[in-house]
N, C-alpha and C positions, 0 to 999 in steps of 0.2 A: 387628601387627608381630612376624616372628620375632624369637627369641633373639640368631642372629648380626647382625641389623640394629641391634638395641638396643644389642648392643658395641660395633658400628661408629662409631654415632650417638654414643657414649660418649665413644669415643677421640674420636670428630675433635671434638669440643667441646673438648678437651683439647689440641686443636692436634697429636695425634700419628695414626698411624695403630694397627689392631690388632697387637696383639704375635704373633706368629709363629715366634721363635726357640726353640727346644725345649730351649735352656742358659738357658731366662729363666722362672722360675719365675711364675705370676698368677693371679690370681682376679676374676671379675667381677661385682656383687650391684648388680641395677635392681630398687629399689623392695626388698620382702623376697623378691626372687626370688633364688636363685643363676645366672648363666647361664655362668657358664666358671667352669674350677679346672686347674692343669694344676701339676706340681709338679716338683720336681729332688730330686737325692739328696740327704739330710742334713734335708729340711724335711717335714714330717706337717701338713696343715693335714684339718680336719672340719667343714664346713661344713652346717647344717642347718635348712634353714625353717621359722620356727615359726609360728603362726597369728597372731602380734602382733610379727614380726621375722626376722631371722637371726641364728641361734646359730653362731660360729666359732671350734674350737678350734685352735690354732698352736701346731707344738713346732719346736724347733731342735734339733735329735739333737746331745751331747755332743760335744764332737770339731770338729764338722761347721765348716767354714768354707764359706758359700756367699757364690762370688766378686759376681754380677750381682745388683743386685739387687729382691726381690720385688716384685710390684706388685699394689696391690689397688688396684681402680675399684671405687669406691659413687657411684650416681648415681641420678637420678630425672627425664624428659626430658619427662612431662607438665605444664603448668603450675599442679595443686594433687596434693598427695600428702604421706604420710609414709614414712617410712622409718627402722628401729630397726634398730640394728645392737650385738649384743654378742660381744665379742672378750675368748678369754682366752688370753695368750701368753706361753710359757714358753720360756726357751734353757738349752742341757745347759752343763756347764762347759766350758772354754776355747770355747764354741763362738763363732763370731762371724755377724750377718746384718745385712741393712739393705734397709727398706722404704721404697717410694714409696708413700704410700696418696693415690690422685686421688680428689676430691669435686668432679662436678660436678650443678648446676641448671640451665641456662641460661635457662631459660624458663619459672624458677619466679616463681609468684605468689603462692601459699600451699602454701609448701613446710616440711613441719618434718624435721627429721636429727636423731637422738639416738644417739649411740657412747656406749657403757659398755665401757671395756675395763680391764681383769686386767693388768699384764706384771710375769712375775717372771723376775730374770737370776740366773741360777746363776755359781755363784765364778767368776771370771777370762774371763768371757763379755763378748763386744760389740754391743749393738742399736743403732744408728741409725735413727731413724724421721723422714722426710719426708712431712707433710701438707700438701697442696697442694690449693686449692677453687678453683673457678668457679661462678660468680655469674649470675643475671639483673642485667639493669641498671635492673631494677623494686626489688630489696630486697626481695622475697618471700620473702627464704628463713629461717629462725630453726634455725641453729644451735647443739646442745647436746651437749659434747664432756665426757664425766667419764671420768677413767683415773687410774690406783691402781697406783703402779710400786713395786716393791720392788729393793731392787739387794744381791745377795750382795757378800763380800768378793772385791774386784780387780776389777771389774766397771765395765763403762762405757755410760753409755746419754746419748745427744743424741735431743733433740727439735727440728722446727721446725716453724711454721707460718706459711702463707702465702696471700694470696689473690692469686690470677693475674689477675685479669678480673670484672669484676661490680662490685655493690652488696655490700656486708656483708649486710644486712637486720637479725637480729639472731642475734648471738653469746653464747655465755652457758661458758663455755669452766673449768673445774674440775679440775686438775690436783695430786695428792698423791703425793711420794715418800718414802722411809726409803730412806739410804744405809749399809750395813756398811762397814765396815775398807779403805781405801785405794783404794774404788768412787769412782768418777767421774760428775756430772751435769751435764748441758747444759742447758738447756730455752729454746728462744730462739721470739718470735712479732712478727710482721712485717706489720701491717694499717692500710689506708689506708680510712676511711670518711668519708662522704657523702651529703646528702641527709636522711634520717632518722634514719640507722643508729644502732644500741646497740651499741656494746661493752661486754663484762664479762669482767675476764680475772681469777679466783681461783687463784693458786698458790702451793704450800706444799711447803718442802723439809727434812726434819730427817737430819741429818750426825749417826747412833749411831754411829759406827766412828772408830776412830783414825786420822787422815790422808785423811777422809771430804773432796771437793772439791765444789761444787755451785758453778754458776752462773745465773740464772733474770734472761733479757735479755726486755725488752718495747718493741719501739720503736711507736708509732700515731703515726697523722697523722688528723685529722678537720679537716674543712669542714663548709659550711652549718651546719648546725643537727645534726650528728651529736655524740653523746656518747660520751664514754668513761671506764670504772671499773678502774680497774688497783688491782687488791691481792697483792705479793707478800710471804711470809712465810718468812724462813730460819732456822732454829734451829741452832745449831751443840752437840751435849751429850756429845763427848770431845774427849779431847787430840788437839790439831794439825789438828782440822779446822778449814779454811779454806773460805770461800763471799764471793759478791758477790751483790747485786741492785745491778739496774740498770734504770732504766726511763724513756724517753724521749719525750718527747710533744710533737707542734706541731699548734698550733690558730691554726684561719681563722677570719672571718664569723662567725656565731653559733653555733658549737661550743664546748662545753666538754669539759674533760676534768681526771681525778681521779686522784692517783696513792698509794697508800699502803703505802709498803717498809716492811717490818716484819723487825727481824736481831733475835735472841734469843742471847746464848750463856750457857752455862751450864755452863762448865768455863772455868776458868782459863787454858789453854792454847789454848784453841781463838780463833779470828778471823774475825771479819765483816764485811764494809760493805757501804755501801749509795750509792746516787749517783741523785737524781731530778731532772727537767729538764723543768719545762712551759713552754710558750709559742712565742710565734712563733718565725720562723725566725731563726737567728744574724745580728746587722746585719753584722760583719765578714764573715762568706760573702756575704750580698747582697750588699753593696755592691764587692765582688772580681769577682763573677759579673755585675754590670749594667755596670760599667767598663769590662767584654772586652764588651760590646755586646748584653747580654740583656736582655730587658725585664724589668720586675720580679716576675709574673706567672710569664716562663719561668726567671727564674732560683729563684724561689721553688717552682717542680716539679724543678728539677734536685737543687735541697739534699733535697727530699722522697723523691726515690729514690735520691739517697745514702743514706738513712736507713735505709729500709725494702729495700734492696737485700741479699740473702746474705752474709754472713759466715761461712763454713766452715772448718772448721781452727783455731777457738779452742782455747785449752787453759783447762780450769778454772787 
């Protein structure tokens, strides 16, 4: 199968077609191959195949405001394979950017994915990063996501994750920030599993800067016999920084799930909380949502994608 057919096959798994606007910056890596790269002004990326992966380096040129934003496809379209991908991203000051990064399997069966990614934001810079996966609806896939964000002073970076379609399989997901001086942190993750699936969501946020903001949201939904491990961790250790964790979980049938917020402060001035929520669905929403005529079953998916549905535009 050529190159352009594997993008093709890429995208439309993803429900879109191939990108083709020449003001839309993208990259595209099946399996550790590179097969597209195409770039805009203000963005440097170096992409390099290595015998056990792809190495990509990404700069955001100082200054640089890039309006659309980037899109990187990682995928793997036969049904057993790995795929290593290390990413190390850097943004110049005031620069601002924002990535969709798509992750699809569809027709994995023993499939493993491992990211290791670098981002460091220089002073007064903005990253948004959107991770979006699709799935077999075998559960073949085992996902392993480790990224190491650093954030200069004035600086802002949101995270999301999401699964569009599929099985989870298995997640294993490791997240570590350090915030400077009046930076801002998002980190939000949005997964409904099923069947057999593991979740494991580790994330850790320490607020070193004066007026340092972090938020770290986790909402899961598991059924059947799927598990789930939530551990997040916020340190607050100067004056006036503020954070929240938050972490939400509802459980069906023989599923469990685990949730463990952990707030540290270590400065007198500074403030934390925290707020965790397992179990079934709310009886006051059910029983609002079966009254207007829904069975309990569909009212009980409607509250679930309330849940796990986008939130954009929070403020730490």
């Amino acid at each position: 199968m050529g190159d352009s057919e594997l993008v093709r096959r890429m995208y439309e798994s993803l429900g879109q077609g191939c990108i083709t606007s020449p003001d839309v910056a993208h990259i595209e890596i099946h399996g550790n191959r590179v097969l597209g790269l195409h770039l805009v002004p203000g963005l440097q990326v170096e992409a390099d195949e290595l015998d056990d992966g792809v190495a990509a380096r990404v700069r955001i040129e100082p200054g640089a405001r890039i309006e659309k934003p980037i899109n990187m496809c990682f995928g793997l379209m036969p049904e057993k394979g790995v795929q290593k991908i290390r990413m190390d991203v850097e943004t110049g000051e005031d620069s601002s950017a924002a990535v969709v990064s798509s992750c699809t399997f569809p027709n994995a069966v023993e499939v493993l994915h491992e990211m290791e990614a670098e981002i460091r934001l220089g002073p007064g810079s903005e990253y948004n990063y959107l991770e979006r996966h699709v799935h077999s609806p075998h559960g073949g896939v085992t996902v392993v996501p480790k990224s190491t964000i650093e954030l200069e002073e004035d600086s802002s970076f949101m995270a999301d994750f999401e699964l569009l379609r599929g099985r989870v399989g298995r997640l294993e997901m490791v997240y570590e920030a350090v915030c400077m001086a009046r930076s801002v942190l998002e980190m939000n993750a949005r997964i409904s599993g099923s069947g057999e699936d593991r979740i494991s969501i580790h994330e850790k946020a320490t607020l070193s800067g004066e007026y340092a903001r972090g938020i770290l949201t986790t909402n899961i939904a598991v059924r059947d016999s799927a598990r789930a491990d939530i551990r997040n961790t916020l340190k607050a250790e100067a004056a006036y920084a503020r954070g929240h964790v938050d972490c939400k979980e509802i459980v069906r049938d023989e599923a469990t799930a685990k949730a463990v917020p952990i707030v540290e402060v270590v400065h007198p001035l500074a403030h934390v909380t925290h707020e965790a929520a397992l179990g079934s669905v709310d009886s006051k929403q059910l029983e609002t949502l079966m009254a207007r005529g829904l069975t309990d079953d569909d009212a009980t998916d409607m509250i679930i994608a309330g849940l796990l549905s986008p939130r954009y535009g929070k403020g730490a």
